[in-house]
C-alpha positions as CSV (number, residue, x, y, z in Angstrom):
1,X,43.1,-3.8,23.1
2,X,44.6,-3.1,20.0
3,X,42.4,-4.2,17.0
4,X,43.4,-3.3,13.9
5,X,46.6,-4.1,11.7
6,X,49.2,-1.0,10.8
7,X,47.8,-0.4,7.3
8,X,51.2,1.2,6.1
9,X,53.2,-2.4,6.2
10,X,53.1,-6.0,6.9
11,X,53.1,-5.3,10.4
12,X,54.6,-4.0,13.6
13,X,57.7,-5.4,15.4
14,X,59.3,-4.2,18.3
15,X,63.0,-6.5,18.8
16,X,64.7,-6.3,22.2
17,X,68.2,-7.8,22.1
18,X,71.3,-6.2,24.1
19,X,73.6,-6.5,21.2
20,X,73.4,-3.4,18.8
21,X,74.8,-5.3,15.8
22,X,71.9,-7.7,16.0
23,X,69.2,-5.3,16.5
24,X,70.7,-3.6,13.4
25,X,71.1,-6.6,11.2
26,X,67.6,-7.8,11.8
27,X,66.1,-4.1,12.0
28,X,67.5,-3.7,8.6
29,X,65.9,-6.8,6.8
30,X,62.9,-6.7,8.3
31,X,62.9,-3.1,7.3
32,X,63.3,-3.9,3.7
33,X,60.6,-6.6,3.9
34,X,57.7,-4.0,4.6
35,X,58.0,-4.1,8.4
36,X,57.7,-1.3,10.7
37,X,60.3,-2.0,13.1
38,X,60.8,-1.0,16.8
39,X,64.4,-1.5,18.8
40,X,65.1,-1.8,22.5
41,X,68.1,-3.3,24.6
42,X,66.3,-3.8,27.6
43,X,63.7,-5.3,29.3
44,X,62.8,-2.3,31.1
45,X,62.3,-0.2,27.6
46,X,60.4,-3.3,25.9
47,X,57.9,-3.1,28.5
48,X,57.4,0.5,28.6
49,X,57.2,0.3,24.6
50,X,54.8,-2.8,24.1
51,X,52.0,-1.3,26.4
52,X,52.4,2.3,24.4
53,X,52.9,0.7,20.9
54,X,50.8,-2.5,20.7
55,X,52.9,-4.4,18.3
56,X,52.0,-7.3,16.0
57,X,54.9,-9.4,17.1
58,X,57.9,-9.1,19.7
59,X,61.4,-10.5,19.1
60,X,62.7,-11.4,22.7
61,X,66.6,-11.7,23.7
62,X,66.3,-14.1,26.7
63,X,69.7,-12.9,28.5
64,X,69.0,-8.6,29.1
65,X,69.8,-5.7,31.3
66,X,67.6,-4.8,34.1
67,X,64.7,-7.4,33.2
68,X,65.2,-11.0,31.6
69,X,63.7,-12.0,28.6
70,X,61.6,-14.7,30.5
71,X,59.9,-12.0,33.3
72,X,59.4,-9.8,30.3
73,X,57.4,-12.9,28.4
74,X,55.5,-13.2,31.7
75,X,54.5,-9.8,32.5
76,X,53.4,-9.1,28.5
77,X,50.8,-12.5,28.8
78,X,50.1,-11.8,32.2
79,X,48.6,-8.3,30.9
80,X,45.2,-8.6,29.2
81,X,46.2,-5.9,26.8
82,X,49.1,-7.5,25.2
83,X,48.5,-10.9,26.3
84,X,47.4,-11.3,22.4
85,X,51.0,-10.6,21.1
86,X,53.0,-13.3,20.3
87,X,56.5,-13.4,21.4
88,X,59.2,-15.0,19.6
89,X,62.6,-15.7,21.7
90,X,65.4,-15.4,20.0
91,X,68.6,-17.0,22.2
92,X,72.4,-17.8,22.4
93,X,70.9,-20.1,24.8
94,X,70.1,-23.7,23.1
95,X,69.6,-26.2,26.0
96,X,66.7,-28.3,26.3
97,X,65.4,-26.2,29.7
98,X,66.0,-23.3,28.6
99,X,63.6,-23.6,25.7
100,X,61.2,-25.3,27.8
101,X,61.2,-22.2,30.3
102,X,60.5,-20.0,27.5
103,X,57.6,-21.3,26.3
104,X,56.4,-21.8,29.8
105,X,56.3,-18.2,29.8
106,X,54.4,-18.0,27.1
107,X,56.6,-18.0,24.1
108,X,55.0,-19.1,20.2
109,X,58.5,-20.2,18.8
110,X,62.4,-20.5,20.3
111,X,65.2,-18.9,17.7
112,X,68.9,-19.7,18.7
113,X,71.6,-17.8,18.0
114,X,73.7,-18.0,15.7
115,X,70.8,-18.3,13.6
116,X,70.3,-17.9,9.7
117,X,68.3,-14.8,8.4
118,X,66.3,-16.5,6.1
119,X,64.9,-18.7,8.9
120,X,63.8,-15.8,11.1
121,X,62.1,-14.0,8.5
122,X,60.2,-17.1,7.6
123,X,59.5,-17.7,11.6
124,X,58.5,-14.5,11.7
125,X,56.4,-14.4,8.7
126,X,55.0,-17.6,9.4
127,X,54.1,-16.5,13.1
128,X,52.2,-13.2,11.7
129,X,50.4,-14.9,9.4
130,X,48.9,-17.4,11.8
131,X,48.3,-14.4,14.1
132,X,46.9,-12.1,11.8
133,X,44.6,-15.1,11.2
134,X,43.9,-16.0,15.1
135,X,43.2,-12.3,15.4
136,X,41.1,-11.9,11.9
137,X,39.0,-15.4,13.3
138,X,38.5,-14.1,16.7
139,X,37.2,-10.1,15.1
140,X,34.5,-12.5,13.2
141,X,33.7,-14.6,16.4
142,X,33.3,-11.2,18.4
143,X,30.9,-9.8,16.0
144,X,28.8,-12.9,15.7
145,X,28.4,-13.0,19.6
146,X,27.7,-9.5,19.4
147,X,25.0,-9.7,17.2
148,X,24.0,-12.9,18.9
149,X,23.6,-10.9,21.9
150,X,21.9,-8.0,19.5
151,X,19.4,-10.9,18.1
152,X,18.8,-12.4,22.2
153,X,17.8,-8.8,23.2
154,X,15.7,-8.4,20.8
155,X,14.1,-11.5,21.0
156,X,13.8,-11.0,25.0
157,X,11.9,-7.4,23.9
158,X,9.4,-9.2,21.5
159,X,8.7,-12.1,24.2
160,X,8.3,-9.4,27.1
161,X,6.1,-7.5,24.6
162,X,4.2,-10.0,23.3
163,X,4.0,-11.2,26.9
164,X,2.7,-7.7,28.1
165,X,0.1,-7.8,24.7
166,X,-1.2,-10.8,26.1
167,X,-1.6,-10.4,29.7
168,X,-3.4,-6.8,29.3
169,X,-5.8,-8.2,26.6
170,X,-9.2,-8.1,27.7
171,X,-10.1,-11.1,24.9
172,X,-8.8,-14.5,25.5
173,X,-6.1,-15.4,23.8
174,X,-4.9,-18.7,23.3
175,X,-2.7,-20.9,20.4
176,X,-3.1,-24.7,20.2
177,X,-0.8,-27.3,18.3
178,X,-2.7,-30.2,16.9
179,X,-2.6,-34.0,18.2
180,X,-2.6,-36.6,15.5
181,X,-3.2,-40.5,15.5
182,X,-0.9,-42.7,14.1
183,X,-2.6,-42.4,10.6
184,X,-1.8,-38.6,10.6
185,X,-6.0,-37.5,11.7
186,X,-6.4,-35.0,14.3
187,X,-7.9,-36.1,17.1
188,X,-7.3,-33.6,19.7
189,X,-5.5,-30.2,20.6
190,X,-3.0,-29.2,22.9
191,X,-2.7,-26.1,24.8
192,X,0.6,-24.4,23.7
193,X,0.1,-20.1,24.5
194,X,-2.7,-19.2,27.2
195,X,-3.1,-15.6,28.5
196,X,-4.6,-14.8,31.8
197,X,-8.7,-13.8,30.5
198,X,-8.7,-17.4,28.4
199,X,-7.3,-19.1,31.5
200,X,-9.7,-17.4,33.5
201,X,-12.6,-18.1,31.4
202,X,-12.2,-22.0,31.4
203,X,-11.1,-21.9,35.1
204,X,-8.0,-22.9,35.0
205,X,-4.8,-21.4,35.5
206,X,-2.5,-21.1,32.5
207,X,0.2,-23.0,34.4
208,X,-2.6,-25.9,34.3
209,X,-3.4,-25.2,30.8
210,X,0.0,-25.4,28.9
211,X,0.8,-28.9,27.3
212,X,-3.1,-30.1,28.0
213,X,-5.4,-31.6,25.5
214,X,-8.5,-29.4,24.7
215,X,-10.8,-31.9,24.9
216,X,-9.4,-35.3,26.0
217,X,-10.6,-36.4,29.1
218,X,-11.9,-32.8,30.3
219,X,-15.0,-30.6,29.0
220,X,-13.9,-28.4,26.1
221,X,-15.9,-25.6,28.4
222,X,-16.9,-22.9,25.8
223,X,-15.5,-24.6,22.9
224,X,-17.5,-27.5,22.9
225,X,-19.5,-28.0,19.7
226,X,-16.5,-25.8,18.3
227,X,-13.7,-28.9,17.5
228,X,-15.1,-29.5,13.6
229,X,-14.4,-25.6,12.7
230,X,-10.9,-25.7,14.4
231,X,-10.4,-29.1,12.0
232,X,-11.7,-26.7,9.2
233,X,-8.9,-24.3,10.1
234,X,-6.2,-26.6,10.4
235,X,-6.8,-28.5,7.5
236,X,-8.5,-26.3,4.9
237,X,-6.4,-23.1,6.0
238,X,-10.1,-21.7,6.3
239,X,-10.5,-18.5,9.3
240,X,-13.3,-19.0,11.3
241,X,-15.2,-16.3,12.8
242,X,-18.4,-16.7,14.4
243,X,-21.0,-16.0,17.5
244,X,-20.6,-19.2,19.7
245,X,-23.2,-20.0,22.6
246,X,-21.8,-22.0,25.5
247,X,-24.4,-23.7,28.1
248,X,-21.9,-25.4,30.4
249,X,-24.6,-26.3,32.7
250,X,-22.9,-24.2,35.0
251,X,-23.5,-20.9,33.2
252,X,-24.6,-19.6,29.9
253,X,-22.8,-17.1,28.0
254,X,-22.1,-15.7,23.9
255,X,-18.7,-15.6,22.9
256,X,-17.1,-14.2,19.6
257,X,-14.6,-16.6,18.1
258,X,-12.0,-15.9,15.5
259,X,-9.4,-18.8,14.7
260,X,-6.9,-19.0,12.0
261,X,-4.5,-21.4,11.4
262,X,-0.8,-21.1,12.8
263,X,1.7,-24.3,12.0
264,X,0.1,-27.4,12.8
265,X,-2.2,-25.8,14.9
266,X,-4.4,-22.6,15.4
267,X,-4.7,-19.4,17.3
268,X,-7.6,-18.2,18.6
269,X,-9.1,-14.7,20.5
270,X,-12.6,-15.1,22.0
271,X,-14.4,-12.5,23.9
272,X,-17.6,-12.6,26.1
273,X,-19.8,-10.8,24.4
274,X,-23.3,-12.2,26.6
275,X,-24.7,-8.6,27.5
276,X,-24.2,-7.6,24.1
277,X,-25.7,-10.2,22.7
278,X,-28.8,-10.5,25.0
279,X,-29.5,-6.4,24.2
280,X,-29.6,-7.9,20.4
281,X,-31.6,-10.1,21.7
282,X,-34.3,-8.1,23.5
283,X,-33.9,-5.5,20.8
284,X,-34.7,-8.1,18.2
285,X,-37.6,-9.0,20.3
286,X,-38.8,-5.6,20.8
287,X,-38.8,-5.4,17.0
288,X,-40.6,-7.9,16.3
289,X,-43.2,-7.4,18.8
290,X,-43.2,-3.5,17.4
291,X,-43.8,-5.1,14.1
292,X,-46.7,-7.3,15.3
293,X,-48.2,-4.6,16.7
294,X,-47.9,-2.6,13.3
295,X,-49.1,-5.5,11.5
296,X,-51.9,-6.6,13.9
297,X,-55.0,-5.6,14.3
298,X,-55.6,-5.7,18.1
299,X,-59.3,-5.8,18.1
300,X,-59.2,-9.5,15.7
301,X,-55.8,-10.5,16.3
302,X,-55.3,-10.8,12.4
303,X,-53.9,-8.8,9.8
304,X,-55.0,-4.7,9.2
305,X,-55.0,-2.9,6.3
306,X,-51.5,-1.6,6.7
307,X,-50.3,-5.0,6.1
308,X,-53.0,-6.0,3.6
309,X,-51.5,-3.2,1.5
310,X,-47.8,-4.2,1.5
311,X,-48.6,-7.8,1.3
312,X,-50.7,-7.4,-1.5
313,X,-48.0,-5.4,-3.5
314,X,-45.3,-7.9,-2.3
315,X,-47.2,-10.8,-3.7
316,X,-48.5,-9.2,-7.1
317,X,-44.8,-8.5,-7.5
318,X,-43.6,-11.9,-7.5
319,X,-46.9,-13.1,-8.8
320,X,-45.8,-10.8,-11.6
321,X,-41.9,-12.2,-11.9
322,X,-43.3,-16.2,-11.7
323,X,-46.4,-15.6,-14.0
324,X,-48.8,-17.2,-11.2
325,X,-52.4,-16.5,-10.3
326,X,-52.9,-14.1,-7.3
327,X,-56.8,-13.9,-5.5
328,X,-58.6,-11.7,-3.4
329,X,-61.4,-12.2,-1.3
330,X,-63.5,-9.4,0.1
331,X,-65.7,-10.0,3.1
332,X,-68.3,-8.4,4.1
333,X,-70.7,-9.5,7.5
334,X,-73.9,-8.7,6.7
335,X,-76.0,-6.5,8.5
336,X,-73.8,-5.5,11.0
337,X,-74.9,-2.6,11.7
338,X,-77.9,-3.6,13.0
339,X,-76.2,-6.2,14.7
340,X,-74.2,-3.4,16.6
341,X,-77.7,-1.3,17.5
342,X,-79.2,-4.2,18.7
343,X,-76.7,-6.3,20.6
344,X,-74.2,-3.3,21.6
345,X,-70.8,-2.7,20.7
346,X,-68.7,-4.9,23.2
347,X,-71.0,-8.0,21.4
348,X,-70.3,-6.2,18.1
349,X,-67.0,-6.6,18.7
350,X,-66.8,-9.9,19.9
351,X,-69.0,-11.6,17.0
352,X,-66.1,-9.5,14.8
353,X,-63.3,-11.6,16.9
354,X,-65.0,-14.6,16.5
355,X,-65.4,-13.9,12.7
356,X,-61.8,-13.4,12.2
357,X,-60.8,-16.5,13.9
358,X,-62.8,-18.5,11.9
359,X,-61.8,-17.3,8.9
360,X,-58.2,-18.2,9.7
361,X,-59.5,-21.6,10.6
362,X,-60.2,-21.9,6.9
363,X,-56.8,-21.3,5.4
364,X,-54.3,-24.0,5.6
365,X,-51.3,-22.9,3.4
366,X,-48.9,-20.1,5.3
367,X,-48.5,-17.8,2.6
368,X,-52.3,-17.8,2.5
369,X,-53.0,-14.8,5.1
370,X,-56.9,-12.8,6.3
371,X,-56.6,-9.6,7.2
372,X,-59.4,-6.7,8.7
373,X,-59.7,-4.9,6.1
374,X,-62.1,-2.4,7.4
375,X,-64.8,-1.9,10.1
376,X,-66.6,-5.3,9.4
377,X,-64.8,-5.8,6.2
378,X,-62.4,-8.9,5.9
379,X,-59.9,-10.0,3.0
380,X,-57.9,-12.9,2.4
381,X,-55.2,-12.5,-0.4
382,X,-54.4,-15.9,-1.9
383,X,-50.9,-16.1,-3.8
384,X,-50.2,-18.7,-6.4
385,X,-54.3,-19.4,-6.7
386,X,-56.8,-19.5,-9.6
387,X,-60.5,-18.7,-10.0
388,X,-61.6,-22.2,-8.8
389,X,-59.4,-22.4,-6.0
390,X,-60.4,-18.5,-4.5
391,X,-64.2,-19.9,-5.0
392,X,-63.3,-22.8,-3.0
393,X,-62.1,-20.8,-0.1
394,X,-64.2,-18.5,-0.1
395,X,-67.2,-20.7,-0.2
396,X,-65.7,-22.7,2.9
397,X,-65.6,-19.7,4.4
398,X,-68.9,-19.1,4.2
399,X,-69.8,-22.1,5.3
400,X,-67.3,-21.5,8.2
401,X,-68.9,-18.8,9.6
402,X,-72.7,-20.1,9.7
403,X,-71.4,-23.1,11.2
404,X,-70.3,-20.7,14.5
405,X,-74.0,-19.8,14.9
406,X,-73.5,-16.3,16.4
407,X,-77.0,-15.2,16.9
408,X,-79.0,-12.6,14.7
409,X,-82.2,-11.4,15.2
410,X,-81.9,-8.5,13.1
411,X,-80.5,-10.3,10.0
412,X,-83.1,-10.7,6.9
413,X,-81.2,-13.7,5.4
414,X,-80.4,-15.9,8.2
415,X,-80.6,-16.4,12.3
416,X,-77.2,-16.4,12.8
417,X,-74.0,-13.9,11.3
418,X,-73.6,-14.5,7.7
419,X,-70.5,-13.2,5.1
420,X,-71.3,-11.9,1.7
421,X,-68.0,-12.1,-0.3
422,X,-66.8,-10.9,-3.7
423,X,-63.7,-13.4,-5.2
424,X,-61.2,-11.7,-8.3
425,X,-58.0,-13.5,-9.1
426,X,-55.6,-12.2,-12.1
427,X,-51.9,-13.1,-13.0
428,X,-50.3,-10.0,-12.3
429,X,-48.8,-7.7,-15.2
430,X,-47.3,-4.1,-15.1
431,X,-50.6,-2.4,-13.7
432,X,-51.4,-1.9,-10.1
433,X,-53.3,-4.1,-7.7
434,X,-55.4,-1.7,-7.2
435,X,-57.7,-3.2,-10.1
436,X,-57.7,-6.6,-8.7
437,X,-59.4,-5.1,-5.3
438,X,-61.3,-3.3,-6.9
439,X,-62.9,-6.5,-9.0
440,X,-63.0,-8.1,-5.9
441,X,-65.0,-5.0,-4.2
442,X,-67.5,-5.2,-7.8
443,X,-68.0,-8.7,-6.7
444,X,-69.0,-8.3,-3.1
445,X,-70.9,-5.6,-4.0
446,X,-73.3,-7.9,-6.8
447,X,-73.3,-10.4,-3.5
448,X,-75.0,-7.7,-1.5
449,X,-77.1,-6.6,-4.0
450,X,-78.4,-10.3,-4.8
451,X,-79.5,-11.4,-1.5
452,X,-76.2,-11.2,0.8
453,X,-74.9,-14.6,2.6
454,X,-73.6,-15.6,-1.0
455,X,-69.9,-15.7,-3.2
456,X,-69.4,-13.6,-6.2
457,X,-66.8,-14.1,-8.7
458,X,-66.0,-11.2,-10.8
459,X,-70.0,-10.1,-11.0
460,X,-70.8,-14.1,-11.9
461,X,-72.6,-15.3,-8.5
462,X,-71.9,-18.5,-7.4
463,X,-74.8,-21.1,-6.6
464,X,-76.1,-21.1,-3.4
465,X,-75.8,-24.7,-1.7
């Protein structure tokens, strides 16, 4: 189909009329108008020339040789090639059925002859102008469907990949659109995109799912606990990401969660992450227990030295930063080693369990800790605690440990297992806490060398009761 306009002149017009002098006359004018103009006397010829040149306009005699004018009309709208041309009849014949038949054929306008030049140009004019119009509107209308169709596939590509993003996710991937009261608050969501591993995960199918309310008269499955954080991301544009625990009853599983908001509503990708999350789990475990067992002495159950050492310098440092007291206490059970030769080592160990346990008996305050610091030497490290406070403890641990009444013979102070302990408290500066043990170690050392089953302070010995 012919598209385009002849950019040379006003237009192309092929005239079929029988009579020479007419087809000059017209020919000629419409010549010197700007018109490319085409003559033929027959009905025959205009046929053959209207398919080949594809004219803007025809001029139609209705009364010609071989073919009328009307047949010719017929055959040119009949065609869907030049069924776009208008045709113009231009007639000796002026009754009222003839111009009827004409346009039944498919005619724009009806000229009769004689006729005045000045009214066919005009007709002629006017009747291109309108055309080149209809033709000009109907290029525009072609192109917008043509990139409506463009926009539609494209569309249909994004929706078939988006679907085939969706459907071969392994997370669960869903969107919901918010349901408000009528004061405007959110009470519930509605299910608006599922894919097949959310579906699945809630057991439903996502046919069931689209259009239902999250929580409303169902079990939110694993988002219950969840609907504050999606009210979060709704209405504080906030993204929530986070490790979620679901116990439907039914099962128990970890998933991660991420939601941000989307319109009046949010999307939202979860996975099941339980086997991950239960090797943290039993790796965190096995941490901790590995730590324990660095920590812990296993004969006494209570602190070694290893952790004696880097509490100690974890405490004189923030002693050191607050400006608070920090005490030792040095422990020493007395005779022990007679105790050992004459009730064996299983019992020495045992009275050394016992010991320990009732030293951590004595301490009430958790960052207050006892530790083994040595064979049968103990030591508690007391953090924010001054001189009378360390003499305190200490003396109730004394106290502590007669009370138990563990049998000794051997002992030349007492029946029963006795402590000797050396007390040194300081407010930590830039030296090492080394000197504060070794005060403490001064201490127990002057409680030996008085008598044993006492408290020392710094070399000053503390009453006996």
């Amino acid at each position: 189909m012919k598209t385009e306009y002849d950019k040379t002149g006003k237009g192309k017009i092929i005239m079929v009329d029988d009579l020479p002098e007419n087809l000059r006359t017209l020919s000629h004018l419409l010549k010197n108008q700007g018109y490319q103009v085409i003559c033929v006397s027959n009905g025959e010829m205009a046929l053959e020339m209207i398919q080949t040149e594809l004219p803007d306009l025809v001029v139609l005699d209705i009364m010609l040789p071989v073919i009328d004018g009307y047949k010719v009309c017929q055959i040119v709208k009949a065609n869907p090639n030049t069924s776009h041309i208008p045709v113009i009849f231009l007639s000796g014949l002026d009754s009222e059925c003839d111009k009827l038949q004409a346009f039944k054929a498919g005619a724009i306008d009806y000229i009769t002859k004689p006729f005045f030049i000045e009214e066919v140009i005009v007709r002629i004019e006017t009747q291109l102008a309108c055309f080149q119009k209809q033709r000009k509107l109907e290029k525009i209308i072609e192109e917008q469907v043509r990139e409506r169709l463009l926009a539609e596939e494209k569309l249909n590509q994004s929706r078939a990949l988006l679907s085939s993003v969706l459907n071969s996710s392994a997370d669960g991937v869903a969107a919901f659109e918010s349901i408000r009261d009528s004061q405007g608050q959110i009470v519930d969501f509605r299910w608006l995109v599922v894919n097949p591993v959310a579906a699945m995960t809630v057991g439903k199918t996502s046919s069931s799912l689209l259009d239902r309310a999250l929580y409303e008269n169902q079990p939110g499955y694993i988002f219950d606990g969840l609907f504050d954080l999606f009210l979060q991301v709704v209405e504080n544009c906030i993204v929530v990401e986070k490790e979620h625990f679901c116990d439907s009853g039914q099962f128990q599983a970890w998933f991660h969660v991420v939601a941000v908001k989307l319109g009046d509503g949010f999307a939202m990708t979860f996975r099941d992450i339980t086997e991950r999350k239960q090797m943290e789990l039993a790796l965190r475990k096995a941490n901790q227990e590995l730590k324990h067992q660095a920590n812990v002495d296993s004969l006494t159950q209570i602190g070694n030295r290893r952790y004696f050492d880097e509490y100690l310098a974890q405490e004189w440092a923030r002693c050191a930063r607050e400006h608070q007291y920090l005490a030792i206490i040095l422990c020493d059970v007395d005779y022990f080693k007679a105790y050992n030769d004459t009730y064996g080592h299983q019992a020495g160990d045992e009275c050394l369990t016992r010991v320990a346990q009732g030293i951590k008996q004595v301490i009430k305050r958790p960052a207050d800790l006892v530790f083994r610091y040595g064979g049968e030497e103990f030591a508690l490290i007391l953090p924010n605690t001054a001189e009378k406070g360390a003499l305190a403890i200490a003396e109730s641990v004394r106290q502590q440990i007669k009370l138990l009444k563990i049998p000794h013979d051997t002992s030349t102070v007492s029946n029963y297992v006795t402590l000797s302990l050396g007390v040194a408290c300081i407010i930590p500066d830039s030296s090492h806490p080394t000197s504060l043990i070794v005060n403490a170690d001064r201490a127990l050392y002057k409680a030996k060398s008085l008598g044993r089953d006492r408290v020392v302070y710094a070399g000053v010995e503390l009453p006996l009761s």
